[in-house]
C-alpha positions as CSV (number, residue, x, y, z in Angstrom):
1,X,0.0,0.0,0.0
2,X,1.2,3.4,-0.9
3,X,2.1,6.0,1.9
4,X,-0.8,8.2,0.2
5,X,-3.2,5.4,0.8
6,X,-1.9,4.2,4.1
7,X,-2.8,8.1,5.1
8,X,-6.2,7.8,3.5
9,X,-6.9,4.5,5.5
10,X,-5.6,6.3,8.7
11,X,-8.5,9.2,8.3
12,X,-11.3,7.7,6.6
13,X,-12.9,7.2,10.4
14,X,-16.0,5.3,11.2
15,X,-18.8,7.4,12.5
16,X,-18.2,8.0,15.9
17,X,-20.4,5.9,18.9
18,X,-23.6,7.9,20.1
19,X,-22.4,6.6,23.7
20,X,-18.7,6.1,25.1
21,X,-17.7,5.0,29.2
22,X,-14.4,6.1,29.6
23,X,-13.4,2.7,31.5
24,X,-10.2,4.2,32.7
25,X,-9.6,8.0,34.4
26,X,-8.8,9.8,37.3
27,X,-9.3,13.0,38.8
28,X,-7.6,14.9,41.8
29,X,-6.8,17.9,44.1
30,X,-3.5,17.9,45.5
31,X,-4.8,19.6,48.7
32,X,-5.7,15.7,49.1
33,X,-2.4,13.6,50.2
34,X,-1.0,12.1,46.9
35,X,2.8,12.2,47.3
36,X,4.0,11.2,43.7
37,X,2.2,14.2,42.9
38,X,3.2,16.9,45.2
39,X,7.1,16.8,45.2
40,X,8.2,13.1,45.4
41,X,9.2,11.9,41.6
42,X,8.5,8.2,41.2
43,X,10.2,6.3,38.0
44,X,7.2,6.4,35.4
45,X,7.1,4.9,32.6
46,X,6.0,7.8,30.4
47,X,9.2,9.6,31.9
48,X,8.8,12.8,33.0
49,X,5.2,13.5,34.1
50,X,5.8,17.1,36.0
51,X,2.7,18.1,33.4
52,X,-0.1,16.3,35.1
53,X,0.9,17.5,38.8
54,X,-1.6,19.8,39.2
55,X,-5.5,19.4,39.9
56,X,-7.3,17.5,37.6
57,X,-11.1,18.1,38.7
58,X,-14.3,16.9,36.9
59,X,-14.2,20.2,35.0
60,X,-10.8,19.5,33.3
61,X,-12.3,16.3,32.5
62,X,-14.8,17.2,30.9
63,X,-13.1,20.0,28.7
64,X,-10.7,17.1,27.4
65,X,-13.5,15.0,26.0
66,X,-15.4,18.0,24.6
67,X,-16.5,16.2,21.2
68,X,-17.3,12.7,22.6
69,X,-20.5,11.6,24.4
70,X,-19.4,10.3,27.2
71,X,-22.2,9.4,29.4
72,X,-20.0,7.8,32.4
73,X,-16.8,6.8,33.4
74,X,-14.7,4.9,36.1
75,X,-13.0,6.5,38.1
76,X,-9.4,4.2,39.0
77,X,-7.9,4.9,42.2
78,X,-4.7,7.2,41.9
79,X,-2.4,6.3,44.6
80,X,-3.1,8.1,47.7
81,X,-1.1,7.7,50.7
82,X,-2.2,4.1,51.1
83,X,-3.2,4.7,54.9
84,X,-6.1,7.2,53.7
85,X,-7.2,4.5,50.6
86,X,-10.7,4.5,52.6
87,X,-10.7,8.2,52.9
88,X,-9.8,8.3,48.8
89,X,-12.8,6.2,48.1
90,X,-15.3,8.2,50.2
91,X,-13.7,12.1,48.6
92,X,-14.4,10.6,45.6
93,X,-17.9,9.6,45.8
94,X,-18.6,12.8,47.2
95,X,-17.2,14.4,44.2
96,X,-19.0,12.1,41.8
97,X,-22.5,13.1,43.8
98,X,-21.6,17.2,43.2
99,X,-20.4,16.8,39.7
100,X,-21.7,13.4,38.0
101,X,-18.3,12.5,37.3
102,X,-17.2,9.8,37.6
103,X,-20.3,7.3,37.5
104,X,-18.5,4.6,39.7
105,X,-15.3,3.5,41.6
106,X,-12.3,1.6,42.2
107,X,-10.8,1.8,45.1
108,X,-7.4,0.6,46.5
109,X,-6.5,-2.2,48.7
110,X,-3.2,-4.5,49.3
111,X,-5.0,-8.1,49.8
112,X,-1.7,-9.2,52.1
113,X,-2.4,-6.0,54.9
114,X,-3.7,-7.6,58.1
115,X,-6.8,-5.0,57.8
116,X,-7.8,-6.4,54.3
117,X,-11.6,-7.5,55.5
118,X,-12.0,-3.6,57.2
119,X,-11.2,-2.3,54.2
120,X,-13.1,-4.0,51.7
121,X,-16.1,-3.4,53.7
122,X,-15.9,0.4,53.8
123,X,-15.3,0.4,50.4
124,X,-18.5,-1.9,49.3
125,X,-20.2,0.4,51.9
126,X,-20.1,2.6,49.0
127,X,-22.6,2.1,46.4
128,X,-20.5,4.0,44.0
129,X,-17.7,1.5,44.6
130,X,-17.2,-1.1,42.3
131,X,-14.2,-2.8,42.8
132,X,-10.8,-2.9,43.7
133,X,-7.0,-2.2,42.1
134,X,-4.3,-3.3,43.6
135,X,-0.8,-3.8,42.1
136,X,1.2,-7.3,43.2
137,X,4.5,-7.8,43.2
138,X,6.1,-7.8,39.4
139,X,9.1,-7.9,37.8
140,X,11.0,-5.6,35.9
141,X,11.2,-7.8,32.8
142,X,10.1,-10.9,31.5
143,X,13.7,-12.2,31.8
144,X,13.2,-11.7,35.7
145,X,9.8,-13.1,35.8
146,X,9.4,-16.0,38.6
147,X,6.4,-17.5,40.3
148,X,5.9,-17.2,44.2
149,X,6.8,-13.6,45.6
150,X,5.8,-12.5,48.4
151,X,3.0,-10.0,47.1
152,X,2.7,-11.9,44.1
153,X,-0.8,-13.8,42.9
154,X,0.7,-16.4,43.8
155,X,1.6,-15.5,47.5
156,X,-0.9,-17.4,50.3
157,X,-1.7,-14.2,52.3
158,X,-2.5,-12.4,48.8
159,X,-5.0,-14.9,48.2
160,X,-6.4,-15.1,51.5
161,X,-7.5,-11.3,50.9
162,X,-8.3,-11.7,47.4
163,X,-10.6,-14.6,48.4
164,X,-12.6,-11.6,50.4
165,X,-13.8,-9.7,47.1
166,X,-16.4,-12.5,46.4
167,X,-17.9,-11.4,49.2
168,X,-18.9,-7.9,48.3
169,X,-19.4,-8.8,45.3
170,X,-16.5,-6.4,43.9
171,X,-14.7,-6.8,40.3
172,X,-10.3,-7.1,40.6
173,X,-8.7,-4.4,38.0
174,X,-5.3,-5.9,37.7
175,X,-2.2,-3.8,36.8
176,X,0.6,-5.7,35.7
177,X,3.3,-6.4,33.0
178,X,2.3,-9.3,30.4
179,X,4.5,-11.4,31.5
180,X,2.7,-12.5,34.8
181,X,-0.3,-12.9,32.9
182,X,0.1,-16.9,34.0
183,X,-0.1,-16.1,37.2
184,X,-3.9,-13.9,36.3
185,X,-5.4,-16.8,34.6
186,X,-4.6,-19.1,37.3
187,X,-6.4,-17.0,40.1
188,X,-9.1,-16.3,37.7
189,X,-9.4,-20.3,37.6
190,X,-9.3,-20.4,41.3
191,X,-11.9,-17.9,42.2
192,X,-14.4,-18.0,39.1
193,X,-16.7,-15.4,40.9
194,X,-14.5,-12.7,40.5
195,X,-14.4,-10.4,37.6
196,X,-10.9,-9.9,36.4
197,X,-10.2,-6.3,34.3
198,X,-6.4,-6.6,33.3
199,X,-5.9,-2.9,32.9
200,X,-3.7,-0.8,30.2
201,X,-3.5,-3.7,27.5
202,X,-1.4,-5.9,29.8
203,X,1.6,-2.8,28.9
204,X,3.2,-3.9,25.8
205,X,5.7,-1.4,25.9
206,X,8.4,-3.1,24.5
207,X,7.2,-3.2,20.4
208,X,10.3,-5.7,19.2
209,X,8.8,-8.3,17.1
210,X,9.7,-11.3,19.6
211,X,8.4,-9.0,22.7
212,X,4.9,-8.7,20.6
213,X,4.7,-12.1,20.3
214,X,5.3,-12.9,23.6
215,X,2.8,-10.6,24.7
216,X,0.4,-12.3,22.2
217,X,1.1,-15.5,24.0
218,X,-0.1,-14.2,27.5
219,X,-3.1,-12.4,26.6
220,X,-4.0,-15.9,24.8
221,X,-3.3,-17.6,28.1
222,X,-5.5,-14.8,30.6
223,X,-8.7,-14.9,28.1
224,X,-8.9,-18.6,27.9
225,X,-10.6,-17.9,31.5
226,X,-14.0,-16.3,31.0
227,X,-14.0,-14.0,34.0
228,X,-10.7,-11.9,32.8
229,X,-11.3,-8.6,30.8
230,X,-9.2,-6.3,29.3
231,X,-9.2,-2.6,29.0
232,X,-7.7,-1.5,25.8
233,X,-5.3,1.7,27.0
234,X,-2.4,2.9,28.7
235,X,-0.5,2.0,25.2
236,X,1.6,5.2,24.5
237,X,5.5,4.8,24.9
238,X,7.6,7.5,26.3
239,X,9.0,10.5,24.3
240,X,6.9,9.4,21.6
241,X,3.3,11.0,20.4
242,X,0.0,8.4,20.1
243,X,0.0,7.4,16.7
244,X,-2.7,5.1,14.7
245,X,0.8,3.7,13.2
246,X,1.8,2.5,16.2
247,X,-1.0,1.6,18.4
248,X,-3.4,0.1,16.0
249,X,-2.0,-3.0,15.2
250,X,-1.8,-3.9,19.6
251,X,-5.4,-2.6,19.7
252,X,-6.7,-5.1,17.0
253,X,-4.8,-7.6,18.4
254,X,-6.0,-7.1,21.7
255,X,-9.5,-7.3,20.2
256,X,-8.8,-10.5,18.1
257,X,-7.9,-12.3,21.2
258,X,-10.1,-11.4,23.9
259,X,-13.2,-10.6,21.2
260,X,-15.5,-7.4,21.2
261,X,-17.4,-9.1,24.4
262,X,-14.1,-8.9,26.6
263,X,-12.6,-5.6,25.8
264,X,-13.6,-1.7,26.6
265,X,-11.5,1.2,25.4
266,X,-10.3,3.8,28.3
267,X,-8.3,7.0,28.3
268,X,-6.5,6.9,31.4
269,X,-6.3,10.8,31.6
270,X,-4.8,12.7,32.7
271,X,-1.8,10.2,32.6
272,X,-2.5,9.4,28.9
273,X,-3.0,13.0,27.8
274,X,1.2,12.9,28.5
275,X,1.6,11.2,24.9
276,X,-2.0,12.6,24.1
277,X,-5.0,14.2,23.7
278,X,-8.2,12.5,24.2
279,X,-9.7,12.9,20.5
280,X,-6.5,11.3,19.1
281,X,-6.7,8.7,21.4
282,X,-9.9,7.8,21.0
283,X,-10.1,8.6,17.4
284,X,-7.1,5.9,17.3
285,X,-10.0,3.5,18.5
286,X,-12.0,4.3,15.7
287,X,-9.4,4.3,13.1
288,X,-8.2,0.7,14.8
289,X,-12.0,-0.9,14.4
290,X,-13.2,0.1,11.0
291,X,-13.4,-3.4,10.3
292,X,-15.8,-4.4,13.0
293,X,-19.3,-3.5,12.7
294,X,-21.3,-0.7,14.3
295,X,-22.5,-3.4,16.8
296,X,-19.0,-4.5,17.7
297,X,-17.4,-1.1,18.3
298,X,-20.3,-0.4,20.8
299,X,-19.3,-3.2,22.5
300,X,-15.6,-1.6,23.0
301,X,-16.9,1.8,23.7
302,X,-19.9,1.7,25.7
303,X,-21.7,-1.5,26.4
304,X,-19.1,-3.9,28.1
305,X,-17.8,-1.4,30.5
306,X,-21.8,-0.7,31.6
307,X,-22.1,-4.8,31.8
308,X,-18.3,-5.2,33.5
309,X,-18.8,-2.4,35.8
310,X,-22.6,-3.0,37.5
311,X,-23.2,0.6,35.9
């Protein structure tokens, strides 16, 4: 294909959905305790992120997806001072019930703290509250990978806490590297009540050829098991800008494998507006699923995150 119609391709866009959830945001005010924000630098893997350290308020939100119905959104917690994660949870529900934004929660909690039952009950207490993020223990590469870490999916106390969400009837967003994507579809086997949501594509940052295929490999592995979901963002690389070029060919993966039942599109802003903004991003989406029918892309944009997330 010629660079002329490779360009053409790019822009000829499907009409965009009457309805989108953003599965993925956040918002803040620094007056709240967030230390990665307010002085401490944490490594990120965008690089430097000194942009987004400043308030990011419903408002904001809204201006960046001026264009695009968005009808809801899900709020992901955003790494408050972990001793104030119930105090996160309840700020935010109080701004959702001023502003309508965001339309429900996850909250944070380490499974492996000895208060793990306390805190899942405060946050269920919330009817805004959905489910949970937390984190385990990863490596740094796939190289380093290994089963068993204390803090892993695999570690005893983990699961102990984990085994609590069934309870409350909350839904797991996991955050971490492909590469311990064994590890997911084994706990998804385990406990079949809980609803999985592997968040940021399973973060195929590393594009090499071998690196994609691996990455292929694992998401084949975590939707073999029915309750495991994947949010389709988080995909930009550092120093670079979102591209169609780039991202397109991860995004239709990700949909070939997991199917248009299994997978929701998110923006994670403001993080994502680093590499950025929302219409390119989500315009991406819609360049990326021009093949799929109206039906499908509804599915991605709107529908599965209202069935995945109770909303």
């Amino acid at each position: 294909m010629k660079a002329q119609d490779e360009e053409q391709a790019v822009t000829a866009l499907p009409p965009r959905p009457k309805r989108v959830i953003d599965a993925h945001h956040h918002v803040w005010d620094l007056a709240n305790d967030l230390p990665w924000l307010k002085g401490e630098r944490i490594p990120f893997r965008y690089g430097d992120y000194s942009a987004m350290c400043r308030n990011y308020m419903p408002a904001d939100y809204r201006k960046d997806t001026a264009g695009w119905p968005v009808t809801g959104s899900v709020y992901v917690e955003a790494e408050w001072n972990r001793d104030l994660a119930a105090q996160e949870s309840r700020w935010v529900a109080g701004v959702a019930a001023e502003t309508g934004v965001p339309s429900a929660v996850v909250a944070w909690c380490d499974f492996a703290q000895p208060e793990v039952g306390a805190l899942l009950a405060s946050h269920a207490a919330l009817p805004i509250v959905r489910g949970v993020r937390h984190k385990p223990t990863a490596a740094a590469s796939q190289a380093d990978a290994k089963r068993g870490a204390a803090g892993s999916m695999d570690d005893p106390a983990w699961r102990k806490g984990y085994a609590l969400m069934a309870r409350h009837g909350l839904s797991y967003d996991l955050q971490t590297p492909w590469w311990h994507l064994d590890a997911a579809a084994e706990l998804a086997r385990d406990f079949p009540a809980t609803q999985i949501i592997v968040n940021h594509t399973a973060l195929p940052s590393d594009r090499s050829p071998e690196a994609l295929a691996a990455w292929r490999s694992a998401l084949e592995v975590a939707a073999a098991q029915p309750n495991i979901a994947l949010k389709i963002s988080g995909i930009g690389r550092p120093g670079l800008p979102w591209t169609v070029e780039a991202n397109a060919p991860v995004i239709r993966d990700a949909i070939a494998i997991f199917g248009s039942e299994r997978a929701m599109f998110a923006s994670n802003f403001p993080v994502d507006g680093l590499v950025g903004d929302f219409d390119t991003i989500f315009s991406g989406f819609l360049a990326a699923t021009a093949e799929h029918t109206e039906a499908e892309r509804d599915r991605l944009f709107h529908d599965n995150a209202v069935r995945i997330y109770r909303l």
